[in-house]
C-alpha positions as CSV (number, residue, x, y, z in Angstrom):
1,X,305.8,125.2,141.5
2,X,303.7,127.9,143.5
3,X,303.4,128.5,147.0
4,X,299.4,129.2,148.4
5,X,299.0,129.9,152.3
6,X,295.6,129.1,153.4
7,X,294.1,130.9,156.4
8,X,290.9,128.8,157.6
9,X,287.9,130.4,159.5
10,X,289.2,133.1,161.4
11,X,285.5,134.2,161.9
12,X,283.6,135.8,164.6
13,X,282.0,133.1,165.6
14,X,284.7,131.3,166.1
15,X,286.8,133.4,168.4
16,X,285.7,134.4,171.7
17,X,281.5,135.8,171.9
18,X,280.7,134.0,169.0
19,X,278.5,131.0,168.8
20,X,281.2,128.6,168.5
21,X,284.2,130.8,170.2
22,X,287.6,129.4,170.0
23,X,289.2,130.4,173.4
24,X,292.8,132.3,172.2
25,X,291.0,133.1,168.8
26,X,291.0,137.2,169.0
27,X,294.9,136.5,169.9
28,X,295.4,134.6,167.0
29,X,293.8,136.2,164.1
30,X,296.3,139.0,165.7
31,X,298.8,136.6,165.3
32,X,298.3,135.7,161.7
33,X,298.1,139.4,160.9
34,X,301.9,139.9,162.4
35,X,302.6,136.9,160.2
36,X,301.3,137.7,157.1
37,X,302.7,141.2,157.9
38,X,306.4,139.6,157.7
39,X,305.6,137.1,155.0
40,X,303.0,137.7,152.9
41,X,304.7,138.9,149.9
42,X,306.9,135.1,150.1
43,X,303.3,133.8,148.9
44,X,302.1,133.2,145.2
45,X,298.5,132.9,146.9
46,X,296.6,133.7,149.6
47,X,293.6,131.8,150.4
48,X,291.1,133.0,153.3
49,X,288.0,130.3,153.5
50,X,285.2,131.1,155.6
51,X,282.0,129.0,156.8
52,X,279.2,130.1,155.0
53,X,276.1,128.5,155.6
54,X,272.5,129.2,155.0
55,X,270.2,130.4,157.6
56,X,266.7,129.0,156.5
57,X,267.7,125.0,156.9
58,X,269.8,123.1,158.6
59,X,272.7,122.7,156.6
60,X,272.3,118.9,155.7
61,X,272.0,118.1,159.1
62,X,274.9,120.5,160.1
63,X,273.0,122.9,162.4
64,X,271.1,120.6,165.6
65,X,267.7,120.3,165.9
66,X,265.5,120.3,168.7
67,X,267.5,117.7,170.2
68,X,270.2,120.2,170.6
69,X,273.9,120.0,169.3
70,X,276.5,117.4,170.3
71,X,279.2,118.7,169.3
72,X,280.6,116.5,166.9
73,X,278.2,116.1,163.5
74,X,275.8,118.8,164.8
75,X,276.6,122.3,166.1
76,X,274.7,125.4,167.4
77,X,273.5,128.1,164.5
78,X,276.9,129.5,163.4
79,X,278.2,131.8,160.5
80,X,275.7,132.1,158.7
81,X,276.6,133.7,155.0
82,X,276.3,137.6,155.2
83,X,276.1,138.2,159.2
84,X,277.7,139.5,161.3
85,X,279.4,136.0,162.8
86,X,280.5,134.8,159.2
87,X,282.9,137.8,158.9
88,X,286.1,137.4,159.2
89,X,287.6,138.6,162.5
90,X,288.4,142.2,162.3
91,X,291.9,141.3,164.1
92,X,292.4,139.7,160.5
93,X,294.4,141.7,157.7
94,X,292.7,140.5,154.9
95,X,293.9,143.0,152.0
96,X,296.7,141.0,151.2
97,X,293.9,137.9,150.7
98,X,293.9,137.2,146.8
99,X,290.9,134.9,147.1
100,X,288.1,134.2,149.3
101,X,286.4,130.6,149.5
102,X,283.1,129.6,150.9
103,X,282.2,126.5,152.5
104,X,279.1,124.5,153.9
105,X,276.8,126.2,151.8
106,X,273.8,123.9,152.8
107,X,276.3,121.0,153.7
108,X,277.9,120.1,156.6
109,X,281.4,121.0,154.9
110,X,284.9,121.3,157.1
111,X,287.4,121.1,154.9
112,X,288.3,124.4,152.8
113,X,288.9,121.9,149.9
114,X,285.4,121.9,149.9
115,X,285.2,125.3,149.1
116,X,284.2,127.1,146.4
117,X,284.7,131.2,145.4
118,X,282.0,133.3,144.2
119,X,282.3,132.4,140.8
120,X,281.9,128.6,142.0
121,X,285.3,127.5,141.6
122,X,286.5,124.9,144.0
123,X,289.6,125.5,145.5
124,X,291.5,122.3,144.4
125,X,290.7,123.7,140.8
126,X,291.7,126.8,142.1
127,X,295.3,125.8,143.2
128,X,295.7,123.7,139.8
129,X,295.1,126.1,138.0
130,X,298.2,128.9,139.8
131,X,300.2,125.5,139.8
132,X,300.6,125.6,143.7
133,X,302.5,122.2,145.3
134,X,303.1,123.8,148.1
135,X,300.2,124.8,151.3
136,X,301.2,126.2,154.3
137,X,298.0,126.2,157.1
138,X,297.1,128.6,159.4
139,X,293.9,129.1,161.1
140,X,290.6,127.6,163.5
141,X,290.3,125.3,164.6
142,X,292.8,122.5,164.5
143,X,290.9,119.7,165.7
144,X,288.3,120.5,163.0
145,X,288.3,122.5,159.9
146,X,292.5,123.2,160.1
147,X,292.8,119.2,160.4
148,X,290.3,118.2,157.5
149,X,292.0,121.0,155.4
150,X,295.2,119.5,155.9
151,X,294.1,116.1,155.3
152,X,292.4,117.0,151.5
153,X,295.6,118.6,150.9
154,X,297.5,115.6,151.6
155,X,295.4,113.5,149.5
156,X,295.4,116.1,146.5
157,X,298.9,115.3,146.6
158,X,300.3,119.1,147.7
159,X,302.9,119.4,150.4
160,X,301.3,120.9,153.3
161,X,302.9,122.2,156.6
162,X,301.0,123.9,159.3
163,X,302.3,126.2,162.0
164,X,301.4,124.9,165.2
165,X,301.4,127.6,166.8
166,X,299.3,129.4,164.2
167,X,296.0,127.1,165.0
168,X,293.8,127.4,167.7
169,X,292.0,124.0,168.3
170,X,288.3,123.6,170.5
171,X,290.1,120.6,172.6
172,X,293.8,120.3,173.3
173,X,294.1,116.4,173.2
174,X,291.9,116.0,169.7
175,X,294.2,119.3,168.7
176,X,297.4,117.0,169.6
177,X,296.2,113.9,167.8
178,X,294.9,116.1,164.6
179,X,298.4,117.4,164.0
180,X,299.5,114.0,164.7
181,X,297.2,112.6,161.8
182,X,298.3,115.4,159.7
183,X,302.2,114.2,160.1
184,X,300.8,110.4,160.0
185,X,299.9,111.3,155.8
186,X,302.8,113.4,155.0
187,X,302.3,116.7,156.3
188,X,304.5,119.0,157.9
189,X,303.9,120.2,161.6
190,X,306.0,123.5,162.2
191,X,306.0,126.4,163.9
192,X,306.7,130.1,162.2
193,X,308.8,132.7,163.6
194,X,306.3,134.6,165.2
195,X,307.6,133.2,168.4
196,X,309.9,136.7,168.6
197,X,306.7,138.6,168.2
198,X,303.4,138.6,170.0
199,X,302.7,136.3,173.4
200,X,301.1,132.6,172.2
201,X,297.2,133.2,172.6
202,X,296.9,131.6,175.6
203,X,296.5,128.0,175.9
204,X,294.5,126.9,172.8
205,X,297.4,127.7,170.6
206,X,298.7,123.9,170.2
């Protein structure tokens, strides 16, 4: 009966001057730091997932052609493993991160279930394994890769909450109905108590 926290993409390029910047993103991975800073020690695990993805194809279709992206199935170049854009943000405390997961290693992957460590196991093995029930969410971007997250954890049968105002989503009405598909399976929407701390990130903290 263990309690994981997972911390999705706070990457580079997905926070402000990356390829796919998150407006607020900066803020938040500050955010998450003041967070895990109060509460990381109320964890049994600590899962940070990052984007990973090759740079010499296109990811199963992942990264856009000549066509160019649209934004939904295909994106611009992003993250690719071992630059500079896949790191995580350096707002980001990641020492107290027990395990790091990799995703969209030549697939078009969102979800950090999806994931797998160095070693190659996948994260739903991963939490079987330390007996975790319990996922609390955190992360970019909620109308994406927070939302698909969520979803596989519902379906894996885990109770999973996320913090609302410890996501930062690309659009605020998809950002509204993701959290609202999230609660339509089962899932917790909550927010932490880092409203006593630092500002909200602007307005793409939903």
């Amino acid at each position: 009966m263990a309690r994981a926290l997972l911390v999705v993409d706070v990457q580079n390029d997905f926070t402000e001057g990356g390829a796919l910047g998150v407006a607020g993103g900066a803020a938040l991975a500050e955010r998450i730091t003041a967070f895990l800073g109060r509460h990381a020690d109320e964890y049994d695990l600590i899962v940070g997932s990052r984007d990973w993805h090759h740079g010499d194809d296109d990811n199963g279709g992942h990264f856009a052609g000549a066509a160019g992206p649209d934004f939904v199935d295909t994106w611009p170049v992003h993250c690719v493993g071992g630059t500079a854009g896949a790191e995580y943000h350096p707002a980001l405390d990641t020492s107290v991160v027990d395990v790091h997961v990799f995703k969209g290693q030549g697939r078009p992957d969102y979800s950090a279930f999806q994931a797998v460590t160095e070693d190659g196991t996948a994260l739903p093995d991963l939490l079987a394994e330390r007996r975790v029930t319990t996922v609390d969410i955190v992360g970019i971007a909620t109308d994406h890769c927070v939302r698909a997250s969520a979803l596989d954890a519902r379906e894996a049968g885990l109770d999973v909450a996320v913090y609302e105002d410890l996501v930062a989503g690309v659009d605020p009405d998809r950002s509204a109905a993701a959290l609202n598909d999230i609660r339509a399976v089962g899932g917790h929407v909550d927010r932490s108590d880092m409203d006593e701390g630092l500002a909200n990130p602007g307005g793409a903290v939903l």
